[in-house]
Structure formats: C-alpha cells, structure tokens
N, CA, C and O atoms as a Tinker XYZ file with bonds, in Angstrom:
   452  protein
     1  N     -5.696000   17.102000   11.676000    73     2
     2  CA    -6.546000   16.366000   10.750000    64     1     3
     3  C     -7.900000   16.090000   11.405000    63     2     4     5
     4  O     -8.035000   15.686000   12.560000    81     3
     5  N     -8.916000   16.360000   10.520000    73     3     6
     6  CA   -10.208000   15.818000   11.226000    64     5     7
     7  C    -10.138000   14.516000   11.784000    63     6     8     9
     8  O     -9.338000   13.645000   11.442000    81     7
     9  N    -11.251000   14.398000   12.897000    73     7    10
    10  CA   -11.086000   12.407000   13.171000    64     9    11
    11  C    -12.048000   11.740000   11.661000    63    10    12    13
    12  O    -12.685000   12.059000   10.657000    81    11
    13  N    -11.633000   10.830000   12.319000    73    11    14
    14  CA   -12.074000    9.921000   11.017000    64    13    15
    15  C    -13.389000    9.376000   11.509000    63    14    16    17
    16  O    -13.772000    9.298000   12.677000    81    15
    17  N    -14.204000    8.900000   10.064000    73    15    18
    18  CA   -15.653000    8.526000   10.732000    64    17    19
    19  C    -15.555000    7.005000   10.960000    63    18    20    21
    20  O    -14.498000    6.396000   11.123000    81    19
    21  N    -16.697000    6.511000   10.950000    73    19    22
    22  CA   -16.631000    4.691000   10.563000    64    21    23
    23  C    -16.506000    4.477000    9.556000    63    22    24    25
    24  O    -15.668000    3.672000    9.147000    81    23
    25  N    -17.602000    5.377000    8.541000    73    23    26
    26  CA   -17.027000    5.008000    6.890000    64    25    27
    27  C    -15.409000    4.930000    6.978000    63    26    28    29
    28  O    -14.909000    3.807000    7.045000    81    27
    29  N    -14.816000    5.737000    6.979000    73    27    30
    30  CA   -13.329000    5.821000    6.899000    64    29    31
    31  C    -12.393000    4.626000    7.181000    63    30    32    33
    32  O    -11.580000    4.042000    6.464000    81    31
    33  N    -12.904000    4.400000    8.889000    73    31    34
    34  CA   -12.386000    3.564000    9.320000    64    33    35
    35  C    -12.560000    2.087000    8.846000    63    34    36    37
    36  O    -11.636000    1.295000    9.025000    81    35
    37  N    -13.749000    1.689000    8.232000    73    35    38
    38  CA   -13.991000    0.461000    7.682000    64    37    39
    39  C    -13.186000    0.490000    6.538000    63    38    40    41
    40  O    -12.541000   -0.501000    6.195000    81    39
    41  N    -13.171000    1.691000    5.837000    73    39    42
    42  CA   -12.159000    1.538000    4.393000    64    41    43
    43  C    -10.891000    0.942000    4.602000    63    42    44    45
    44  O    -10.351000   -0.099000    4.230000    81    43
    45  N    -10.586000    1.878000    5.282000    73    43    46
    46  CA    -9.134000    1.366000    6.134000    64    45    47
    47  C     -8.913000    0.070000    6.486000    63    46    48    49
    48  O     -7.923000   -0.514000    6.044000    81    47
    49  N     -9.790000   -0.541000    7.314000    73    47    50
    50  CA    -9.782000   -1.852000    7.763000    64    49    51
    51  C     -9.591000   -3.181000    6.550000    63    50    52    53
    52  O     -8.945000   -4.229000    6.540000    81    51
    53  N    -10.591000   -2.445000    5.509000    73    51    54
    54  CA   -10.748000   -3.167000    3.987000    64    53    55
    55  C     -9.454000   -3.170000    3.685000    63    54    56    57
    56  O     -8.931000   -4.168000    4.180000    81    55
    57  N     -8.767000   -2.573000    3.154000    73    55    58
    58  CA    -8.072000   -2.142000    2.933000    64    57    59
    59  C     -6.493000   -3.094000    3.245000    63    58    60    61
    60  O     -5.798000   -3.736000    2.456000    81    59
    61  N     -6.329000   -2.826000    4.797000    73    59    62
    62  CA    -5.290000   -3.811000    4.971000    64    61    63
    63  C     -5.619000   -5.294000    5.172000    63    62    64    65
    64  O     -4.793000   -6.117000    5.566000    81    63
    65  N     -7.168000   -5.625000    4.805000    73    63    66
    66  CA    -7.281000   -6.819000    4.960000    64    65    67
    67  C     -7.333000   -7.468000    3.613000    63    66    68    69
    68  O     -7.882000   -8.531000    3.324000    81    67
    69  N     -6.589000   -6.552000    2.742000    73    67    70
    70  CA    -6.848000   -6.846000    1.347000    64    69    71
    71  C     -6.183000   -6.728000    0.369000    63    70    72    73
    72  O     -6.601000   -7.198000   -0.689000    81    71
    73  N     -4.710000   -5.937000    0.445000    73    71    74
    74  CA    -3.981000   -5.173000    0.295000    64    73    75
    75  C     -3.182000   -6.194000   -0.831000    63    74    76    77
    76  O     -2.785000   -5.735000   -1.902000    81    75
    77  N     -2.968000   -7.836000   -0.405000    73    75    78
    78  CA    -2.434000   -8.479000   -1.650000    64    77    79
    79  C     -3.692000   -9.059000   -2.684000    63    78    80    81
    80  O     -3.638000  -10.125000   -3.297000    81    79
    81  N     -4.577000   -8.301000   -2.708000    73    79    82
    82  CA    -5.743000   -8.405000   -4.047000    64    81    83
    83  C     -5.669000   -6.993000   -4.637000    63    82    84    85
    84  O     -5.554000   -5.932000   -4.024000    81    83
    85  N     -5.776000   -7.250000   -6.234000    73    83    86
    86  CA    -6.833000   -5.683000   -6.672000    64    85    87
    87  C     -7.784000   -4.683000   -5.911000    63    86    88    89
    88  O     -9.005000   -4.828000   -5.974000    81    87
    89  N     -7.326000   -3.888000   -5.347000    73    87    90
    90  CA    -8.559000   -2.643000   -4.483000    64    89    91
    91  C     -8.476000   -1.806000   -5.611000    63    90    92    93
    92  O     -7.387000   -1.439000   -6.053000    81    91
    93  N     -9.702000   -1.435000   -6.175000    73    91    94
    94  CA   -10.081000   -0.370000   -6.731000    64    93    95
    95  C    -11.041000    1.035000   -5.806000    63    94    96    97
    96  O    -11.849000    0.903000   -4.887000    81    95
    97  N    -10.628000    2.126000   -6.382000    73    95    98
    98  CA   -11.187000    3.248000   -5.286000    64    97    99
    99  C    -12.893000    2.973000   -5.628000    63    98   100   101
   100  O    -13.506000    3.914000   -5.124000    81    99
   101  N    -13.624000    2.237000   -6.147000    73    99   102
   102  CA   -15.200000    1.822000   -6.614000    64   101   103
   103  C    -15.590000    0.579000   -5.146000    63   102   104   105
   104  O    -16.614000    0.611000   -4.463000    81   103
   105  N    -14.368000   -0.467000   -4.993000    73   103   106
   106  CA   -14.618000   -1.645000   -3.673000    64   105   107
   107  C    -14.362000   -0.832000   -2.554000    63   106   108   109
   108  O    -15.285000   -0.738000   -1.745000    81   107
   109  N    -13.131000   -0.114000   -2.280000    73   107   110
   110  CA   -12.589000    0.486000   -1.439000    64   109   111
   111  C    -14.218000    1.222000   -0.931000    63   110   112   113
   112  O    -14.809000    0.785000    0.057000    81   111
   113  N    -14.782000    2.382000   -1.787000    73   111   114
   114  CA   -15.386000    3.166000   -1.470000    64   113   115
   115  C    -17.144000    2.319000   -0.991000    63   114   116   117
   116  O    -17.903000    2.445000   -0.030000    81   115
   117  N    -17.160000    1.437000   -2.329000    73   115   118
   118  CA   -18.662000    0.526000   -1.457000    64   117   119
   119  C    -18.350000   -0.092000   -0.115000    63   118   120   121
   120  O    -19.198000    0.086000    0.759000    81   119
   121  N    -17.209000   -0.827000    0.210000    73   119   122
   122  CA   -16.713000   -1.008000    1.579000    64   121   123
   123  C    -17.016000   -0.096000    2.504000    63   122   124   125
   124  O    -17.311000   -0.633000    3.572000    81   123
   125  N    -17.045000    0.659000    2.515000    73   123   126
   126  CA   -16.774000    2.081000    3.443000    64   125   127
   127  C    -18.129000    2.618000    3.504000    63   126   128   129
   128  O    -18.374000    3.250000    4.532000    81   127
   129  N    -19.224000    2.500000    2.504000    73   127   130
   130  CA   -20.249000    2.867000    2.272000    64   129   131
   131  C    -20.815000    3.931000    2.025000    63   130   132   133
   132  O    -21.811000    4.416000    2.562000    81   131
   133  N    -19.935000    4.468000    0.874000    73   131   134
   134  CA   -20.173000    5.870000    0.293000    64   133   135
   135  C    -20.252000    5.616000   -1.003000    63   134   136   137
   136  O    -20.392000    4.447000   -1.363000    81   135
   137  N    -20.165000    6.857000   -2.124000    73   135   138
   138  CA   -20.040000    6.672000   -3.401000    64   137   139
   139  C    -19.030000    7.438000   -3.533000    63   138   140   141
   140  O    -18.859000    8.515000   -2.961000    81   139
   141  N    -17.967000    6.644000   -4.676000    73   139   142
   142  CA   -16.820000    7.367000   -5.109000    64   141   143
   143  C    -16.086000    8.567000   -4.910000    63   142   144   145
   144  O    -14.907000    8.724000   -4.594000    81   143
   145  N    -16.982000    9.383000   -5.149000    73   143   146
   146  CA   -16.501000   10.896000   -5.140000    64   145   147
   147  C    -16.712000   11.361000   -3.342000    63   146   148   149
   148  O    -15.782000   11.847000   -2.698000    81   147
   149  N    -17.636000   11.185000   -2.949000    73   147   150
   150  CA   -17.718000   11.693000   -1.166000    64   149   151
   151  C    -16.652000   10.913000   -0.960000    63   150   152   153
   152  O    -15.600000   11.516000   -0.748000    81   151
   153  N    -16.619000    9.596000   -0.961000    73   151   154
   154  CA   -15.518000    8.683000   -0.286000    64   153   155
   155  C    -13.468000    9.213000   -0.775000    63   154   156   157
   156  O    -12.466000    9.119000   -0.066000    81   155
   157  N    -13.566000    9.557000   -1.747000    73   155   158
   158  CA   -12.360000   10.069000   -2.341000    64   157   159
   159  C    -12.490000   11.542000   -1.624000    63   158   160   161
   160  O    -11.386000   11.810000   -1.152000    81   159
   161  N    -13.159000   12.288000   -1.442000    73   159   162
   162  CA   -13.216000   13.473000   -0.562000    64   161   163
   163  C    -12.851000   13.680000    0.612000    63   162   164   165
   164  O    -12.025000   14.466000    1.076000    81   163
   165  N    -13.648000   12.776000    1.169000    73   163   166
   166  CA   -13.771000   12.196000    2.944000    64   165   167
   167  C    -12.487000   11.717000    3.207000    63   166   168   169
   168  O    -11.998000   11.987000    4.304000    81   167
   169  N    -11.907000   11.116000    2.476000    73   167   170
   170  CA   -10.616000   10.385000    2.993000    64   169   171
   171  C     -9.451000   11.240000    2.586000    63   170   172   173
   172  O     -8.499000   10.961000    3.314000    81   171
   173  N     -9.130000   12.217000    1.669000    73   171   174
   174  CA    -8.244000   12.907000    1.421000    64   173   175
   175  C     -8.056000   13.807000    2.561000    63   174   176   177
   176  O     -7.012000   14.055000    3.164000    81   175
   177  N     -9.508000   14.358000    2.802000    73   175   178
   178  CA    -9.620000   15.334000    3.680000    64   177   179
   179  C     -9.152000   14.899000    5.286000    63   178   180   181
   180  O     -8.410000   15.608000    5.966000    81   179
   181  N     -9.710000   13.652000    5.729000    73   179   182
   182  CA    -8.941000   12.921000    6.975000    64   181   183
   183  C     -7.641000   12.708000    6.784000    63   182   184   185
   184  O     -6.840000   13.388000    7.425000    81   183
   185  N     -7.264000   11.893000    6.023000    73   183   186
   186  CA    -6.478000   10.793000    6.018000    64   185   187
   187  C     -4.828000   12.114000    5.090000    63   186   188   189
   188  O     -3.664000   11.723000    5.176000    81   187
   189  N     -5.050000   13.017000    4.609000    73   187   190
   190  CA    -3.933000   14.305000    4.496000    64   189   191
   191  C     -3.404000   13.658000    2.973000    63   190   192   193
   192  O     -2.533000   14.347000    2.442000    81   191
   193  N     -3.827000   12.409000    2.202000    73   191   194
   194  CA    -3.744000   11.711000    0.898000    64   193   195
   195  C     -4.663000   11.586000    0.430000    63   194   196   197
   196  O     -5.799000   11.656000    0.898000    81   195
   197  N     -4.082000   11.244000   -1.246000    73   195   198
   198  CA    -5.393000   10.088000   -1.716000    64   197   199
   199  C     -5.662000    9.050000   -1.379000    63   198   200   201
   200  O     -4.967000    8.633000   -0.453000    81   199
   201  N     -6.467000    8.356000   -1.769000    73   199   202
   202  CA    -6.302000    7.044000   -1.652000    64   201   203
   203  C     -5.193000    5.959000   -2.254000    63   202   204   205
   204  O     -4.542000    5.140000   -1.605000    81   203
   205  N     -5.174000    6.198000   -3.684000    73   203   206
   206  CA    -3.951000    5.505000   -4.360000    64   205   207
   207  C     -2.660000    5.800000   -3.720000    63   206   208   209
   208  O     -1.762000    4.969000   -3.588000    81   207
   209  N     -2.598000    7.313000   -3.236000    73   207   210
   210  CA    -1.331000    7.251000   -2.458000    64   209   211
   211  C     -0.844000    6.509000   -1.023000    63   210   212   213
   212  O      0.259000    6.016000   -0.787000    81   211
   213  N     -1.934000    6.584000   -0.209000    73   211   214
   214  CA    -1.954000    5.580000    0.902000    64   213   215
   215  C     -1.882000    3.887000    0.646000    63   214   216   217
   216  O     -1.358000    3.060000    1.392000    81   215
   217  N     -2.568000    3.653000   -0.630000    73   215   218
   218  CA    -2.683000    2.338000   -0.666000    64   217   219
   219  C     -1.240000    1.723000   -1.421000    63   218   220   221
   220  O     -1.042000    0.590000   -1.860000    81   219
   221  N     -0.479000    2.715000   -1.399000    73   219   222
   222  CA     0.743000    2.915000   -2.444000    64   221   223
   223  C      1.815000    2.337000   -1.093000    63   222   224   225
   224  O      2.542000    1.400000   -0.763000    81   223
   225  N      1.307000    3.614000   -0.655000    73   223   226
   226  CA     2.616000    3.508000    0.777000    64   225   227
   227  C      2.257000    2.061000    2.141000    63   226   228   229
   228  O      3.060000    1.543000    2.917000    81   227
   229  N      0.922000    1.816000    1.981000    73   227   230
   230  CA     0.668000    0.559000    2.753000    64   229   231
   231  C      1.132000   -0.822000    1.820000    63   230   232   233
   232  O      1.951000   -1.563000    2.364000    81   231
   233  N      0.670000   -1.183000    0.507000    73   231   234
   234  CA     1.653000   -1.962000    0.107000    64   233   235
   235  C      3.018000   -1.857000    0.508000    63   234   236   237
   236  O      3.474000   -2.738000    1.237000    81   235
   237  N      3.933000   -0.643000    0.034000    73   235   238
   238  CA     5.425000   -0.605000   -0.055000    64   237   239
   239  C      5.558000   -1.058000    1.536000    63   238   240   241
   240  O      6.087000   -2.166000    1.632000    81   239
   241  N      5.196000   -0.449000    2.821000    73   239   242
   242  CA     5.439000   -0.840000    4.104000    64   241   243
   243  C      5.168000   -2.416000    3.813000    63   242   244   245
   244  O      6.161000   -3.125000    3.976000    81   243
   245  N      3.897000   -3.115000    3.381000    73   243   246
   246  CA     4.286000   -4.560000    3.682000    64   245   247
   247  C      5.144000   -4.810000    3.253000    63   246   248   249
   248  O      5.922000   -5.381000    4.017000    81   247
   249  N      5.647000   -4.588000    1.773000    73   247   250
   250  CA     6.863000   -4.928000    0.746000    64   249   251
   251  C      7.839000   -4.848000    1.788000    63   250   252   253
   252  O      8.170000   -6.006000    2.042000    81   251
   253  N      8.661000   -3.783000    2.749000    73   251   254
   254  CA     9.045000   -4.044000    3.422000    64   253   255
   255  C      9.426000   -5.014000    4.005000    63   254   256   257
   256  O     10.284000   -5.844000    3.703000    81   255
   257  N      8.715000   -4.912000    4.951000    73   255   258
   258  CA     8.819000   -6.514000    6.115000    64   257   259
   259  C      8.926000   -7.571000    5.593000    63   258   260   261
   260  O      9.505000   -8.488000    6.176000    81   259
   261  N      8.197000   -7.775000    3.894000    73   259   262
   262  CA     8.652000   -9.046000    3.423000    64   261   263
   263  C      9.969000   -9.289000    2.540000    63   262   264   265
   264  O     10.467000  -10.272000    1.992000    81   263
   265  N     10.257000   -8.097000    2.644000    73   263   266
   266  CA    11.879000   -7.546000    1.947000    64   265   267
   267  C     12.671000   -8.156000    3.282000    63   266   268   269
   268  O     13.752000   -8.692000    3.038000    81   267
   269  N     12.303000   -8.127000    4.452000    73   267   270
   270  CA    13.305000   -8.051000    5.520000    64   269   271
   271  C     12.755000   -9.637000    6.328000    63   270   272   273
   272  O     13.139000  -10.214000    7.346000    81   271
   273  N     12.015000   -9.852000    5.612000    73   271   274
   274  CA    11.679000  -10.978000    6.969000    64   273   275
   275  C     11.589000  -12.589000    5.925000    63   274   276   277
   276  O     11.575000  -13.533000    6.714000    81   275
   277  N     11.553000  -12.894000    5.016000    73   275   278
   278  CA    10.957000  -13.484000    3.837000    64   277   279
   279  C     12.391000  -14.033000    3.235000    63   278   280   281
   280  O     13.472000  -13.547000    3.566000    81   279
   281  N     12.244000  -15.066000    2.347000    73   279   282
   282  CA    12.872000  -15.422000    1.513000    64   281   283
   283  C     12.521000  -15.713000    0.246000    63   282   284   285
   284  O     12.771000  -16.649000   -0.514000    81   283
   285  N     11.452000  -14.031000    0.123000    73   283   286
   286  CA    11.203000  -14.226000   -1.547000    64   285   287
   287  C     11.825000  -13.610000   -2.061000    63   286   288   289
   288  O     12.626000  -12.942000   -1.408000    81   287
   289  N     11.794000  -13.494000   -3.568000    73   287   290
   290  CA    12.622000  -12.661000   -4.604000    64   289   291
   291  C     11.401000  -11.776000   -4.735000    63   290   292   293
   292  O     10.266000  -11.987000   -4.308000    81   291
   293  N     11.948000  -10.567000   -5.529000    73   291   294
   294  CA    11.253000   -9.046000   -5.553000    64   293   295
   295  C      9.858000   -9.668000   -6.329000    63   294   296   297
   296  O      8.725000   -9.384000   -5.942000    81   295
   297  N     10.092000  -10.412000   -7.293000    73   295   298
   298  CA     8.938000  -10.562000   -8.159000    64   297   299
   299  C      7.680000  -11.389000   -7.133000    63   298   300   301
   300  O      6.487000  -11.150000   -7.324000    81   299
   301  N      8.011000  -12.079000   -6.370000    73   299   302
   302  CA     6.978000  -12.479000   -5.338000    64   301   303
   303  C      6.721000  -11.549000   -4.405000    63   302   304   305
   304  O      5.685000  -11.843000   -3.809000    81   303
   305  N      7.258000  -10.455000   -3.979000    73   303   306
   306  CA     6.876000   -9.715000   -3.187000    64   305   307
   307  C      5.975000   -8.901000   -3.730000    63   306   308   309
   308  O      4.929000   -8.455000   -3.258000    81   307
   309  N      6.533000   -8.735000   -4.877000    73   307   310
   310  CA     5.367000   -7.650000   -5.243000    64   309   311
   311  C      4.253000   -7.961000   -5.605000    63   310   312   313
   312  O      3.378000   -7.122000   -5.392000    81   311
   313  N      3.974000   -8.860000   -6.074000    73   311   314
   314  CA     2.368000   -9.943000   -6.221000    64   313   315
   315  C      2.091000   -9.923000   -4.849000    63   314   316   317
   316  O      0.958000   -9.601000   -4.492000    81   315
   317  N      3.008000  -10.237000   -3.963000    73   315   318
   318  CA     2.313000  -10.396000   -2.103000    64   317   319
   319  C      1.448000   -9.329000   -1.905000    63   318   320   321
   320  O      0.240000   -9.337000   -1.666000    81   319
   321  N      2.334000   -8.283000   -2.055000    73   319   322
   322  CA     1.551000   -6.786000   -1.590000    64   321   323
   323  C      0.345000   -5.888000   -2.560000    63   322   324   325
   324  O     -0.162000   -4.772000   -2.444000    81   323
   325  N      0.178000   -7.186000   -3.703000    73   323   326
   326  CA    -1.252000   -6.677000   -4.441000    64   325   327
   327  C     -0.934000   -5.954000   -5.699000    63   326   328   329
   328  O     -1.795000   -5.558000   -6.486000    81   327
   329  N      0.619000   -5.772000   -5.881000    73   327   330
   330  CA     0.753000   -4.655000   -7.320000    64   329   331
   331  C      1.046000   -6.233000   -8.481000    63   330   332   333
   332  O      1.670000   -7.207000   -8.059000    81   331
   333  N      0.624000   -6.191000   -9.515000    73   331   334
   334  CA     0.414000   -6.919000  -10.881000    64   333   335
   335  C      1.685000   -6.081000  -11.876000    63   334   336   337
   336  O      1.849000   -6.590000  -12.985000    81   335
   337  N      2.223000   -5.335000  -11.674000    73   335   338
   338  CA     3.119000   -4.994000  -12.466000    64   337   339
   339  C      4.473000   -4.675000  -12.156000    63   338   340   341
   340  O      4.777000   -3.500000  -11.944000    81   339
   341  N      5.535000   -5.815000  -12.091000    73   339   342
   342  CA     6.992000   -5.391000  -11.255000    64   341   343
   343  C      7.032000   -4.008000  -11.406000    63   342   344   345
   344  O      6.811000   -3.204000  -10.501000    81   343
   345  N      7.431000   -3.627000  -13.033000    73   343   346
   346  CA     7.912000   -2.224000  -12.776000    64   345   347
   347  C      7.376000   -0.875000  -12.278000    63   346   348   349
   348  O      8.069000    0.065000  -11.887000    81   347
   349  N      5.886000   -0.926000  -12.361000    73   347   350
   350  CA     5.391000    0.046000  -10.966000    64   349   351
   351  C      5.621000   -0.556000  -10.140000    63   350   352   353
   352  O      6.713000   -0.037000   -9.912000    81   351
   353  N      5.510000   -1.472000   -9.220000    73   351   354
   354  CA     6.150000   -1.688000   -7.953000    64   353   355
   355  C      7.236000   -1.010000   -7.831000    63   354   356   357
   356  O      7.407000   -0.071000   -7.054000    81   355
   357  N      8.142000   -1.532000   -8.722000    73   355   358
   358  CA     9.706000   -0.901000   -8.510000    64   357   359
   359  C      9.849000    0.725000   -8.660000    63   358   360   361
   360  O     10.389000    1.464000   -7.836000    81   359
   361  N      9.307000    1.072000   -9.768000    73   359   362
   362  CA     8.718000    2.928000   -9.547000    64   361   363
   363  C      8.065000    3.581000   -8.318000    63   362   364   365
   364  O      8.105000    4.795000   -8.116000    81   363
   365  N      7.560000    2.839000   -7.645000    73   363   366
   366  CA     6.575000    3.014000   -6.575000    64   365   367
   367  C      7.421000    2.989000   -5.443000    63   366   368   369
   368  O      7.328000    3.949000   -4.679000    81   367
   369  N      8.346000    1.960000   -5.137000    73   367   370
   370  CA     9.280000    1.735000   -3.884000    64   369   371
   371  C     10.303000    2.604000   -4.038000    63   370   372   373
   372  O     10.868000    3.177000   -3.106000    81   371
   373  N     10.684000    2.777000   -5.750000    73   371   374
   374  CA    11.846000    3.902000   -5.198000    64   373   375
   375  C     11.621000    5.171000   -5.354000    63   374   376   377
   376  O     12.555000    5.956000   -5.200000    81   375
   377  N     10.097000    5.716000   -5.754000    73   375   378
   378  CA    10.057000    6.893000   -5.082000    64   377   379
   379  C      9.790000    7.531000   -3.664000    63   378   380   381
   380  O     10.140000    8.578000   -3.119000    81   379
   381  N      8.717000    6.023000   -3.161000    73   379   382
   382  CA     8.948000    6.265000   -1.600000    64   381   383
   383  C      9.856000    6.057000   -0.594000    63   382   384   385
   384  O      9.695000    6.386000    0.581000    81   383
   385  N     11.130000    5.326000   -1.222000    73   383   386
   386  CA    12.136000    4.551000   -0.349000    64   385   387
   387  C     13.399000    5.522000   -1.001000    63   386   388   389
   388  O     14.152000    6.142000   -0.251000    81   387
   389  N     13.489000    5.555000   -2.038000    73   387   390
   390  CA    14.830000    6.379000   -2.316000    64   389   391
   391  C     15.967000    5.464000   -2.891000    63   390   392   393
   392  O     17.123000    5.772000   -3.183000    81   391
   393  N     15.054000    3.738000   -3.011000    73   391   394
   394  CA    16.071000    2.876000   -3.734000    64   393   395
   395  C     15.071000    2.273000   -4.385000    63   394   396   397
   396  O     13.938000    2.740000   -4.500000    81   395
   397  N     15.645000    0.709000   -5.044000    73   395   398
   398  CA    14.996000   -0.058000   -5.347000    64   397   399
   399  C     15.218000   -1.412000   -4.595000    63   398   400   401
   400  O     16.199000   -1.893000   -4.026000    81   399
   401  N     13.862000   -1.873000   -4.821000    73   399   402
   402  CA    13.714000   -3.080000   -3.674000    64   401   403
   403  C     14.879000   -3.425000   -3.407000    63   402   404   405
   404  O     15.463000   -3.084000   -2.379000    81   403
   405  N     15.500000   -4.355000   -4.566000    73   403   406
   406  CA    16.634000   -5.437000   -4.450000    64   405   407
   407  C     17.880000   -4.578000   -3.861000    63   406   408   409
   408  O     18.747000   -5.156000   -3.206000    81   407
   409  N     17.939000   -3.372000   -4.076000    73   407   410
   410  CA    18.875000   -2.444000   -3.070000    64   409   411
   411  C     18.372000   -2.406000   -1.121000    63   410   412   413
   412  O     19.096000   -2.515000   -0.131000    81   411
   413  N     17.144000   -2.245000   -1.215000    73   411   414
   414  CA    16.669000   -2.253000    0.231000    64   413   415
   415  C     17.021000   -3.688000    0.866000    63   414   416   417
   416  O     17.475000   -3.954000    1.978000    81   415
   417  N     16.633000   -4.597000   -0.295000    73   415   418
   418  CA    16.656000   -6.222000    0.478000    64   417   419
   419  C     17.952000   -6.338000    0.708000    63   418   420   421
   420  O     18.256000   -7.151000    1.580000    81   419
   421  N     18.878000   -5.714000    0.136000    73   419   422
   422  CA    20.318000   -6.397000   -0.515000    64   421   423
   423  C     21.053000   -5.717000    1.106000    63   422   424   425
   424  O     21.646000   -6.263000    2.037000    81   423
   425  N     20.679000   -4.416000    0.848000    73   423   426
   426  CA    21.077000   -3.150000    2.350000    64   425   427
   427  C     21.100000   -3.826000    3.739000    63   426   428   429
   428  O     21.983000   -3.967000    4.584000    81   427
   429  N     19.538000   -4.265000    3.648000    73   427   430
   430  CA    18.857000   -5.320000    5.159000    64   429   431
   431  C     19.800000   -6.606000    5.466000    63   430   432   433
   432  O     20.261000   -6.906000    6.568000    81   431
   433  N     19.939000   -7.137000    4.527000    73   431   434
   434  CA    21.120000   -8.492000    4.458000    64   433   435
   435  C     22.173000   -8.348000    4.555000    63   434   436   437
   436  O     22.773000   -9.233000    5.165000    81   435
   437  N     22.887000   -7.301000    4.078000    73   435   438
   438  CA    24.298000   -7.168000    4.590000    64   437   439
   439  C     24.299000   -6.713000    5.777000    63   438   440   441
   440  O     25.297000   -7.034000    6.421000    81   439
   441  N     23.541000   -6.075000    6.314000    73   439   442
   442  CA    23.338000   -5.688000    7.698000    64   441   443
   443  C     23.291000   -6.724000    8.967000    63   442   444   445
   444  O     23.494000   -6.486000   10.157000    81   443
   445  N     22.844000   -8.358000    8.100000    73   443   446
   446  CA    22.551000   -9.025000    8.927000    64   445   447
   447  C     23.474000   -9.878000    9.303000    63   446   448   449
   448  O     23.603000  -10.528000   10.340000    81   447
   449  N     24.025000   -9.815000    8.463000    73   447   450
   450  CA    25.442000  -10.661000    8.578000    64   449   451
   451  C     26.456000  -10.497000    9.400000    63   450   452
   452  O     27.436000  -11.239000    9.328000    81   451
C-alpha cells in the first residue's frame, strides 16, 4: 500500500476522535483538507477501502470492546459507536463479525464465567 500522507493521516485521527458523532465523507474530507472526490480517492487508494467501509469496521471494533468491557445493552452501544440506526448497526456487525451483537456479547459472557 502506498504510505499515507498527512491529509490522510489527519482524517484518520478525525475520525477516531469522533467516531460516536455523525462523520460524513464532506467533514471527514474538509478535516483532512481535500475535496471530496481527491479525498475519497487518496484514501481508498492508501488505506485498500472506502471510507464508509473503514469507518464501518472502526465503529464495529469499538462496538466490540464495549460489547466486552461495558454494561450496556446493544441499543446503547450502538449510539456509543456513532450509528443512529440499531438495525444497520446490527446488519453492519453481522456482516463483519459473522453474528449479531447480542450473540457476540452473549459468547464473551459465557466465556467469562
């Protein structure tokens, strides 16, 4: 993969410092200090994704940890990690996870016991 520039890297930085608000690829990309289309270019081309897909899989990783570390229910987690709509969340985790949350949380807990 190419290295990444500073634009990039500031997106990035935006990005996880922001991750339980609305990011649209328009903030994402003024962050970074490009316009839309270079910035959606630039970062596919580094980064081996889109953007929505990275920002997909960096939510679900926090969802994670707060699946495993937390004593919220799914519907607070998923507001934590910035998605506004349970059931994409839940579409979203189990195409990258291969379950659904309350299966991952449920998995982690019996484990702990």
């Amino acid at each position: 993969m190419p290295q990444r520039s500073d634009n990039i890297e500031r997106a990035l930085r935006f990005i996880e410092e922001n991750l339980d608000k609305p990011i649209t690829l328009e903030k994402v990309s003024r962050a970074s200090g490009m316009s839309k289309s270079h910035f959606a270019r630039t970062f596919k081309k580094t980064e081996g994704n889109t953007f929505k897909k990275c920002l997909n899989q960096k939510r679900i990783n926090r969802a994670k940890i707060l699946l495993k570390t937390q004593t919220m229910n799914i519907t607070e987690v998923c507001f934590a990690v910035g998605f506004n709509d349970l059931s994409y969340f839940d579409r979203v985790f189990r195409r990258l996870k291969g379950m659904s949350p309350s299966a991952y949380q449920k998995k982690f807990l019996m484990g702990r016991q």
